[in-house]
C-alpha positions in Angstrom: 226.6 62.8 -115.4 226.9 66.1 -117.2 224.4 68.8 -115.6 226.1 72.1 -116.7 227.7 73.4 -119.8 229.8 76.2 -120.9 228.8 79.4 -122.9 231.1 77.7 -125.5 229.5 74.7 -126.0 226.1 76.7 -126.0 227.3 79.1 -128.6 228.2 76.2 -130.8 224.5 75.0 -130.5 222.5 77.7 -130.3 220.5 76.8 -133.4 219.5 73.3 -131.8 218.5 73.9 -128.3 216.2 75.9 -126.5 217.9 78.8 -124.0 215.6 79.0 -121.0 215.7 82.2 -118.6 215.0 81.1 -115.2 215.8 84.3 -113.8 214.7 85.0 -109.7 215.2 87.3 -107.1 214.4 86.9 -103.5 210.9 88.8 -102.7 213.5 92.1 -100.9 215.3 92.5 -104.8 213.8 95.5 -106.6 214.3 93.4 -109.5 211.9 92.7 -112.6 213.5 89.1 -113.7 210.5 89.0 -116.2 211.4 92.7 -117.8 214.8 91.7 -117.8 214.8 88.9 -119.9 212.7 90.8 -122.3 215.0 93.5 -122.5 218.4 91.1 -122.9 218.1 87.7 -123.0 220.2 84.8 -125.2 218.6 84.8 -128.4 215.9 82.2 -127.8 215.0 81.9 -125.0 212.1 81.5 -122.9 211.3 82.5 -120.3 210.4 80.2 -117.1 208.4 81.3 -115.0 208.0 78.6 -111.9 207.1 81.8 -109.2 204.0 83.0 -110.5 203.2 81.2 -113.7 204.7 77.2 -113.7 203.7 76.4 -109.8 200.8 74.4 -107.5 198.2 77.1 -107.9 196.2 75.6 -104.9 199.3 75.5 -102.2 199.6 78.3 -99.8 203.7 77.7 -100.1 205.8 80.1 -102.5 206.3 78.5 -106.1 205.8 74.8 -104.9 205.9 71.6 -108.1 202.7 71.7 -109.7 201.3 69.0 -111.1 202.4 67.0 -114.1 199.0 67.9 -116.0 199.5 71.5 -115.2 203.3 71.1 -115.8 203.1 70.0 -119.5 200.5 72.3 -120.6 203.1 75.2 -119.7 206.0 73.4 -121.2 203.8 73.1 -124.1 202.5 76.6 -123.9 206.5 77.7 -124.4 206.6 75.8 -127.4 209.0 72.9 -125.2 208.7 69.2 -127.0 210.2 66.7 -124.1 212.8 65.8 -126.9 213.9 69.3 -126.9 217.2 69.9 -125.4 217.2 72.7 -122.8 219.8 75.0 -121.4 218.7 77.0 -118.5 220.2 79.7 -117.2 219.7 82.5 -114.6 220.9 86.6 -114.2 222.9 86.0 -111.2 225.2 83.3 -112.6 223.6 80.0 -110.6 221.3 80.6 -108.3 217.5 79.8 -109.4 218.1 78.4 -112.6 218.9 75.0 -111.0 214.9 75.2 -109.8 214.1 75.1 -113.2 216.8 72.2 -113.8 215.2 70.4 -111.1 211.9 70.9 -112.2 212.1 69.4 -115.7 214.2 66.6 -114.0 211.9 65.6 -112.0 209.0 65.8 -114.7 211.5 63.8 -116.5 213.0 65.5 -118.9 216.2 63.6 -120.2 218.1 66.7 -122.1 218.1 69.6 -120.0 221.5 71.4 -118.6 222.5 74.5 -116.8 224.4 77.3 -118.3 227.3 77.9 -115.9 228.0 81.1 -114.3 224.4 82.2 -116.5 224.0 85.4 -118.7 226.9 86.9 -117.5 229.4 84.2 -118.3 227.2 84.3 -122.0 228.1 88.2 -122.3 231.6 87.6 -120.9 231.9 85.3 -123.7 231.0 87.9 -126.1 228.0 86.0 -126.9 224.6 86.9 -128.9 222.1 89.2 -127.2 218.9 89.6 -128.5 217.1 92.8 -126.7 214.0 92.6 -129.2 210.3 92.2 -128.5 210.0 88.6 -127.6 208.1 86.6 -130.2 205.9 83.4 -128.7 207.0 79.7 -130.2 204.7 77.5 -131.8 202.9 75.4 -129.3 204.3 72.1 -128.6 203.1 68.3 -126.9 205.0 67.5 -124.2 204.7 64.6 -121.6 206.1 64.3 -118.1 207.2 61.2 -116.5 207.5 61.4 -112.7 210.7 61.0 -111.3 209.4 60.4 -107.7 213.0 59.8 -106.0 213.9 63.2 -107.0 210.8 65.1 -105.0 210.5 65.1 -101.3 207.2 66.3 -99.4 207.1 67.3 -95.7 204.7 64.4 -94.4 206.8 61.8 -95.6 210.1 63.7 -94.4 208.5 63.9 -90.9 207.5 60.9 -90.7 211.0 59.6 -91.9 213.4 61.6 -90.5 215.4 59.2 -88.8 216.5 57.7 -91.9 216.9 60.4 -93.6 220.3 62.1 -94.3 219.0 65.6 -94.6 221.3 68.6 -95.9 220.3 72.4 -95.6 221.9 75.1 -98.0 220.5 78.2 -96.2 222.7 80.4 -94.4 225.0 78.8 -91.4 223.0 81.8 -89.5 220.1 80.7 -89.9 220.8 77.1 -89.8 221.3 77.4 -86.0 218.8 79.9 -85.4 220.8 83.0 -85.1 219.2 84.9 -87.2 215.6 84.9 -87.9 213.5 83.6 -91.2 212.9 85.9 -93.9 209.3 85.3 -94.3 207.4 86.2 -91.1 205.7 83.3 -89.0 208.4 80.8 -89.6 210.3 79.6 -86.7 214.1 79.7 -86.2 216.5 76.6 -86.3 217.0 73.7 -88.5 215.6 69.8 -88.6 216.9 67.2 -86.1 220.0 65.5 -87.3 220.4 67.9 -90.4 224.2 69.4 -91.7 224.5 72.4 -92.8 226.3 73.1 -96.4 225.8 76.6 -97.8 224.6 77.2 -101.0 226.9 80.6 -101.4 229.8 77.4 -100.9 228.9 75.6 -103.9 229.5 78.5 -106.5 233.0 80.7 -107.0 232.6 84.3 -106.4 231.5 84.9 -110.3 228.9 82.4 -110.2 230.1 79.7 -111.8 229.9 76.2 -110.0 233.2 74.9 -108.1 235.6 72.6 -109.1 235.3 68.9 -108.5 238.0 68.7 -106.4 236.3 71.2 -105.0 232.9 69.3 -104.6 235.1 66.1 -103.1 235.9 68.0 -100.1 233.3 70.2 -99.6 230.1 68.4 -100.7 230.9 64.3 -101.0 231.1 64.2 -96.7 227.7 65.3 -96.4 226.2 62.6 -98.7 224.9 59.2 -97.5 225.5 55.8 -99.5 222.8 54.3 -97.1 220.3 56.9 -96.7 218.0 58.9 -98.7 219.8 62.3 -99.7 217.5 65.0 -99.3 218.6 68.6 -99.3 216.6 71.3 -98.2 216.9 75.5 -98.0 213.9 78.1 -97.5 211.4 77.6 -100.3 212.6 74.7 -102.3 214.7 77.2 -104.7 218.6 76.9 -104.0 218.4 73.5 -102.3 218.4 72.3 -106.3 222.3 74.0 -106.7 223.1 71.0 -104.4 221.3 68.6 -106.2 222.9 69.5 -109.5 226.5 69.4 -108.3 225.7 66.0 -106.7 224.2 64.8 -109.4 226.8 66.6 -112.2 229.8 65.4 -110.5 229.3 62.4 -108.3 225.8 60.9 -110.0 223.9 60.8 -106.5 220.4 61.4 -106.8 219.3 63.9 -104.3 215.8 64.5 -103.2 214.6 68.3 -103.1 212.3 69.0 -100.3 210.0 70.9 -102.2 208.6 73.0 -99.3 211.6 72.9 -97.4 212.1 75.6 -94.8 208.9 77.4 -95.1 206.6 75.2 -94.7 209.0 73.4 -91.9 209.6 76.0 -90.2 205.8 77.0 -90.1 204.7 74.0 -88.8 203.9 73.4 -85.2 204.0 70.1 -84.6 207.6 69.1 -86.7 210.7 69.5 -84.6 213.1 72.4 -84.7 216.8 72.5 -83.0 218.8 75.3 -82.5 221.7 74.0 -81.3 224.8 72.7 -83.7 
């Protein structure tokens, strides 16, 4: 099941699909992902904004799934049809743009891939840039349907954790507790009966996503063909990398934990181990 595509194959169809700048950077970057794109993005493109803009405006968690009502009236807002065919991409190569992926998957939008190794792969290529003033799209209709076996929340992960077969991408560091959360008030460790599979372990060292072969030895032993796959990281934000290699090269649908290790972490009463 094809999730990510070449600078090639976007080049040859830049006049029928819609680019979409997913750009991100951890809250410690001194980096403008917004100003970026509008000084150099693929000609096109949008730009996706799922931190501040595209997110559950009532949750107290960092850029959790909104709503499908609120969803589609951003989508919309961007001048995205759900026929449209989407290629999302991100500054760093792969990193957030598989959040957007995700998003739109599970909203359920059918045509949507990820631009391999992102923007630079596209200048590498010698592709287009376009670094003028950003003009709006028309407005568009667009409809969600919920693709509830690719969201997890915490209540029902806590309350079925046995029979989950749950995966963290974050750091092995902080997987065992080593080394403490990012975001202050969140406690150290990792979920009872969780593996550990980096995120950093899933991409080569320009970006792009690793071979199947690959995937097969790194990533196929840590999914289940009996239990619910759910893969989980610090805010919900690489924890989709793994679901789109999963799903582009061995078709398993994996769960996000939308919250993941933020709001984990932070509460009180769900386990935490330390210990491998």
């Amino acid at each position: 099941m094809s999730v990510f595509v070449t600078a090639e194959w976007l080049a040859q169809r830049l006049d029928t699909v819609i680019p979409v700048d997913a750009s991100w950077f951890m809250p410690d970057v001194s980096r403008d992902s917004v100003q970026e794109w509008q000084q150099r993005r693929i000609p096109g493109a949008v730009f996706f904004d799922f931190d501040s803009r595209i997110k559950d405006p009532t949750s107290s968690l960092p850029h959790m799934l909104p709503d499908e009502e609120r969803f589609a009236q951003h989508m919309g807002a961007l001048g995205i049809a759900s026929q449209d065919t989407l290629v999302v991409y991100d500054t760093q190569g792969l990193f957030s743009a598989a959040r957007a992926w995700w998003m739109c998957k599970v909203m359920g939008h059918q045509n949507v891939f990820i631009l391999d190794g992102g923007l630079p792969a596209w200048m590498a290529s010698e592709g287009l840039i376009d670094n003028t003033p950003p003009q709006p799209r028309v407005e568009a209709t667009y409809q969600t349907q919920f693709k509830p076996y690719r969201y997890m929340d915490g209540a029902t992960l806590a309350d079925k954790l046995a029979v989950m077969n749950v995966i963290d991408v974050r750091p092995e560091t902080r997987f065992y507790g080593n080394a403490p959360e990012p975001r202050e008030g969140i406690r150290s460790g990792h979920m009872p009966g969780a593996t550990n599979l980096p995120f950093a372990t899933l991409t080569d060292p320009r970006g792009f996503v690793i071979s199947e072969r690959e995937a097969r030895s790194t990533v196929l032993p840590h999914l289940s063909d009996t239990r619910v796959n759910v893969v989980s990281c610090g805010s919900g934000v690489t924890a989709c990398i793994l679901a789109a290699v999963a799903e582009h090269y061995f078709a398993y649908p994996v769960a996000v934990y939308d919250g993941s290790w933020t709001e984990w972490g932070g509460h009180s009463h769900w386990p935490v181990v330390k210990a491998g």
